[in-house]
N, C-alpha and C positions, 0 to 999 in steps of 0.2 A: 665556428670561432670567428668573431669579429677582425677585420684588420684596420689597423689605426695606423694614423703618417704624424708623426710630433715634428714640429716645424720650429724651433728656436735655434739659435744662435750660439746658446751659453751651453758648454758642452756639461755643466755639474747639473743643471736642469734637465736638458736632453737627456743623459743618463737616468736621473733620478726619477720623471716621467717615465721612458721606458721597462726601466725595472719593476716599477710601481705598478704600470698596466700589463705586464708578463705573466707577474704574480696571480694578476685578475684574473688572467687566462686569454688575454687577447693577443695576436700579433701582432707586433711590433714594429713599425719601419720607422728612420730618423730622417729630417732631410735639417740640413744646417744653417741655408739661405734661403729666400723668397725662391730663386730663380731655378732654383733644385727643385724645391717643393712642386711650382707648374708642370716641373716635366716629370716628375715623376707621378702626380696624380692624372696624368693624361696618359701616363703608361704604364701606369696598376690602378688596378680596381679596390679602391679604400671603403669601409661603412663608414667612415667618420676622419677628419682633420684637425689636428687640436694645433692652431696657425698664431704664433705669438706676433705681437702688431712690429714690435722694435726691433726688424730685419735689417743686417746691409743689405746692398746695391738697391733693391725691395722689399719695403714697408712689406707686413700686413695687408692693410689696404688695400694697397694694389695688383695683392696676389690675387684676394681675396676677388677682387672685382674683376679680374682678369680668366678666375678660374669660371667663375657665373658669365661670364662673356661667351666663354666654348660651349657651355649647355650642363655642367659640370652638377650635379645637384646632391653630391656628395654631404652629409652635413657638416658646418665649419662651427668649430666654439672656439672662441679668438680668447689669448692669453694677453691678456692688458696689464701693466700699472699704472696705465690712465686711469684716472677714476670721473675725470670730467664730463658730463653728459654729452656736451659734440661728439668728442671721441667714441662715446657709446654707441651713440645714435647714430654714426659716421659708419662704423662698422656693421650696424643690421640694415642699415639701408644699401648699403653695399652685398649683401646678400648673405651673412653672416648668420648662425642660427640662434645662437647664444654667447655670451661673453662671463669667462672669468676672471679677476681681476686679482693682480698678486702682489703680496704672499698671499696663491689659494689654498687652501683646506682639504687635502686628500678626498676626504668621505664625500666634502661636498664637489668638488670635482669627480670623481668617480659615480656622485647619482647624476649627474649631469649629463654624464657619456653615457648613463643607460638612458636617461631617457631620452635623448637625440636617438639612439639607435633604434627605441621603441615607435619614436615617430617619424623612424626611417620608412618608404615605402619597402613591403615583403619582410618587413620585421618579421614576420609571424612564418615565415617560410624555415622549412628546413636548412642544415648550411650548403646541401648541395644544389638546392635550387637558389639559394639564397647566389652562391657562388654562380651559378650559372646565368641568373639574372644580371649582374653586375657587370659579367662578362660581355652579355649581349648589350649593356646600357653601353659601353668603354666601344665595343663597335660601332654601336647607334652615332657617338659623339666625334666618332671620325669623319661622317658624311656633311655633317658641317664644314663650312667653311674656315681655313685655318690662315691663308690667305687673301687679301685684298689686291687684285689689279690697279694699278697705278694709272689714276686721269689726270688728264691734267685741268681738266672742268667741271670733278666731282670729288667731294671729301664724302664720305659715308660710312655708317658702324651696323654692326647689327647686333641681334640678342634675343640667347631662347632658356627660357628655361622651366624644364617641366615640371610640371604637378607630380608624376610617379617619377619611379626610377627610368621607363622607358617613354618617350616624347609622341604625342602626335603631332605635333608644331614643325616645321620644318622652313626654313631661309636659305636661302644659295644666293653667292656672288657668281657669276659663269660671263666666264671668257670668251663671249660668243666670237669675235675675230678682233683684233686688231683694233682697239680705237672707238671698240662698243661694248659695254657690258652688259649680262641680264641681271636684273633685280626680281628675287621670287620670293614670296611668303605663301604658304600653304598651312591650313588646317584641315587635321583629317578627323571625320565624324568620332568620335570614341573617345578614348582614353586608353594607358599603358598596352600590353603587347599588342595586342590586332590593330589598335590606329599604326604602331611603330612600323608593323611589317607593313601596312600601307604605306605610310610616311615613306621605307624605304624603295617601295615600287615608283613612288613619284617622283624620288631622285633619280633612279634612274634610269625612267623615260624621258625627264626632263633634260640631261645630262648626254643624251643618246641624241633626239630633236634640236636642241637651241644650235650648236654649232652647223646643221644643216640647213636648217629653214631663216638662219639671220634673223631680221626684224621682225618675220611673222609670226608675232605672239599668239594671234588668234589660231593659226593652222597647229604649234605647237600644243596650245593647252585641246585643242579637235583631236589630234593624236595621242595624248594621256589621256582623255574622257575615252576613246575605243580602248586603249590597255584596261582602263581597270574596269570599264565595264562589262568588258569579257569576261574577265579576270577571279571579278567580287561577284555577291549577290545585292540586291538594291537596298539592301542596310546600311555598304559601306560609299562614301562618296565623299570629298574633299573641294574646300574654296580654297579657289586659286586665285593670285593676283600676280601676275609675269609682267616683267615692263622691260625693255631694251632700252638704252640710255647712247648717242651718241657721241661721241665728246670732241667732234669740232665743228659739228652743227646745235650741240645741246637740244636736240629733237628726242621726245619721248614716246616710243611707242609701246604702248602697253591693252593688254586683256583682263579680265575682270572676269570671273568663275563663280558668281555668288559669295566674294567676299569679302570680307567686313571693308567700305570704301575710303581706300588711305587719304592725308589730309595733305592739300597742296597750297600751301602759301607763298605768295606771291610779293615779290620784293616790294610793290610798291604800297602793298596796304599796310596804310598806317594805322589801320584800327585790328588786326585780328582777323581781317575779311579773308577766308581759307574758302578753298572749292573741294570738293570730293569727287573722285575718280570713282563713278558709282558700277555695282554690276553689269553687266551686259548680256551674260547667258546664265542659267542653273551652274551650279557647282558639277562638278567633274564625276562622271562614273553612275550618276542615273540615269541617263539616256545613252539611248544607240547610239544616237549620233548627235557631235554638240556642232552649232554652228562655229566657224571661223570670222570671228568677228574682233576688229578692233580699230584703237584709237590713236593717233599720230599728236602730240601737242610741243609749240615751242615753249623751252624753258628760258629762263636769264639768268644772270649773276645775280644769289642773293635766295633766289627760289628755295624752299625748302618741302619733300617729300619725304613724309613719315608713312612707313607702311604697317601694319600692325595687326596683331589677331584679335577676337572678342573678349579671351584671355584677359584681356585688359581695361576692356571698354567696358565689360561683365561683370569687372570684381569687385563685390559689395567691401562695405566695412562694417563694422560690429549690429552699427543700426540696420543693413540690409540694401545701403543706399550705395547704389554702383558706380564706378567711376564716373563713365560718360565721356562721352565724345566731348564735352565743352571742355573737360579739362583738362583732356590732353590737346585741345587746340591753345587754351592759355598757356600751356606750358612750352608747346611749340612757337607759340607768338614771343611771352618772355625770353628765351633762350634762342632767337633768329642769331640773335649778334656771335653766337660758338660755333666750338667745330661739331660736325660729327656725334663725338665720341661724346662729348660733353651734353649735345641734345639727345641723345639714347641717355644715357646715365641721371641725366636731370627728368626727364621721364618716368623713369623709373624709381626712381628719388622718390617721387610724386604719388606713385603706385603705391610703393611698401608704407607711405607716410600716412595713404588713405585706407590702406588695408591691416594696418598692425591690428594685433588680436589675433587676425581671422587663418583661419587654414587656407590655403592658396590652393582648388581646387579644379581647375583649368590650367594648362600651360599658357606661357606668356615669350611673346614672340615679335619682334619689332626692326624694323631697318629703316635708320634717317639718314637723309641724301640731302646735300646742301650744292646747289650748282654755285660753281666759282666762273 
């Protein structure tokens, strides 16, 4: 039995929704505001979210962009009486699956919600595996980051979200001490369960190292290449990219594990002119032993570092033709002048805009860092 969260406001809807989808044979949760809605899909396991945009205190919108923020890959069919394209197009690029527009149509709402759950990952799974998976995705979604350490020389966001119900993509902010933080993106070889229980061994060794070893990025990513290479057999291996950030030297020191090379733009180019943090050793967990190697760089006011998976740099559009590094450095060049939150979001804007059509079959995983 599917379980659904109706998100409106107007409680003759809510009910009427409800009753409507009982009948179907699905269960049933209400949430009344935006802000209910976040916490309660963070603290049950939904197949679907039927999320009406005309929220108090929070829109639609920004639930909606907020729940794709945690890693949430839930499916969302936004309840609109917008009928204006922005608004439309405002909603799937925000990470939205589909949109109804009201007064909708029973039947045609109700094929909607099958087919979102048919194009749910483990559709095809019984309910108790179905249930079990969900479960372990609602775990998985904890190991992410839920808080941001406060700098006072860095605004930064980040954003995962996977292809299956379970992620092999994996971002951590970590609190290495006092006045430094670690910035990590990791991709792990695979796809749903086996990259995830990777994914969660990398959290944490990661999470074990970084407050020990401070700045040495190289020594810690040498330390999770011996776990998982004990660990795994040589199919399974993960790029990593760790960087410590100090926030009142703005000195960057970071290691590079065979993965994809994040783009560093530099306050004073005025043309685009970005540098890339390139590899330095094999990815994590095929060798015995990885070298400890890494890189110290001064940052300034203005710098901005986007870190990223291939997830994104990979993903074709309808003709076959992949994003590309060039255009996520234009889109990093355009959007220097924002915060954060705004160059991850415009990013990704950028992704879903080159990618509509296509099935999203790589997770997608990114953290921008702008030195203040």
């Amino acid at each position: 039995m599917a379980k659904i969260l109706v998100v409106d406001d107007e409680p003759g809807i809510a009910f009427s929704l409800e009753s409507d989808l009982q009948a179907e044979g699905y269960e049933v949760a209400v949430a009344g505001d935006g802000a209910e809605a976040v916490r309660r899909s963070r603290a049950e396991a939904f197949d679907l979210i039927l999320l009406d945009v005309m929220l108090p205190h929070k829109d639609g919108f920004e639930v909606c962009r907020e729940l794709r923020q945690t890693g949430l890959s839930t499916p969302i069919l936004m309840l609109t009486a917008k009928t204006e394209e922005f608004d439309k197009v405002l909603g799937l690029d925000l990470g939205a699956d589909d949109y109804v527009t009201k007064p909708f149509r029973t039947r045609e709402l109700r094929a909607r919600i099958r087919a979102a759950l048919r194009r749910q990952p483990g559709g095809g799974l019984g309910p108790d595996l179905q249930r079990q998976l969900r479960a372990a995705s609602e775990v998985q979604q904890r190991l992410f980051p839920r808080l941001r350490p406060n700098l006072a020389t860095l605004d930064y966001a980040g954003f995962c979200q996977p292809a299956q119900e379970m992620s092999g993509d994996y971002y951590d902010f970590l609190d290495v001490s006092p006045g430094t933080l670690g910035l990590l993106v990791a991709d792990v070889v695979g796809k749903g369960i086996p990259a995830a229980l990777l994914m969660a061994s990398v959290h944490g060794c990661i999470r074990t190292h970084s407050p020990r070893l401070g700045d040495c990025c190289g020594e810690v990513l040498a330390r999770l290449n011996t776990s998982l290479y004990e660990a795994t057999d040589a199919a399974m291996f993960a790029t990593v990219f760790y960087a410590v950030y100090h926030e009142s030297s703005r000195v960057l020191t970071y290691a590079n594990a065979g993965h994809e090379p994040p783009v560093l733009l530099r306050h004073q180019a005025c043309h685009a002119v970005c540098d890339s943090l390139d590899s330095q050793t094999p990815p994590v967990g095929l060798l015995a032993a990885l070298p400890a190697v890494q890189t110290s760089i001064q940052l300034f006011p203005g710098d901005w570092l986007v870190i990223f998976t291939d997830g994104i740099t990979e993903a074709p559009n309808e003709n076959g033709e992949e994003f590309g590094r060039e255009r996520i450095t234009s889109v990093i060049a355009r959007q220097r002048g924002g915060t954060a939150d705004e160059m991850r979001d415009a990013v990704l804007a950028e992704l879903r805009s080159h990618s509509r059509g296509v099935v999203q079959k790589d997770d997608v995983t990114l953290i921008a860092a702008r030195v203040l």
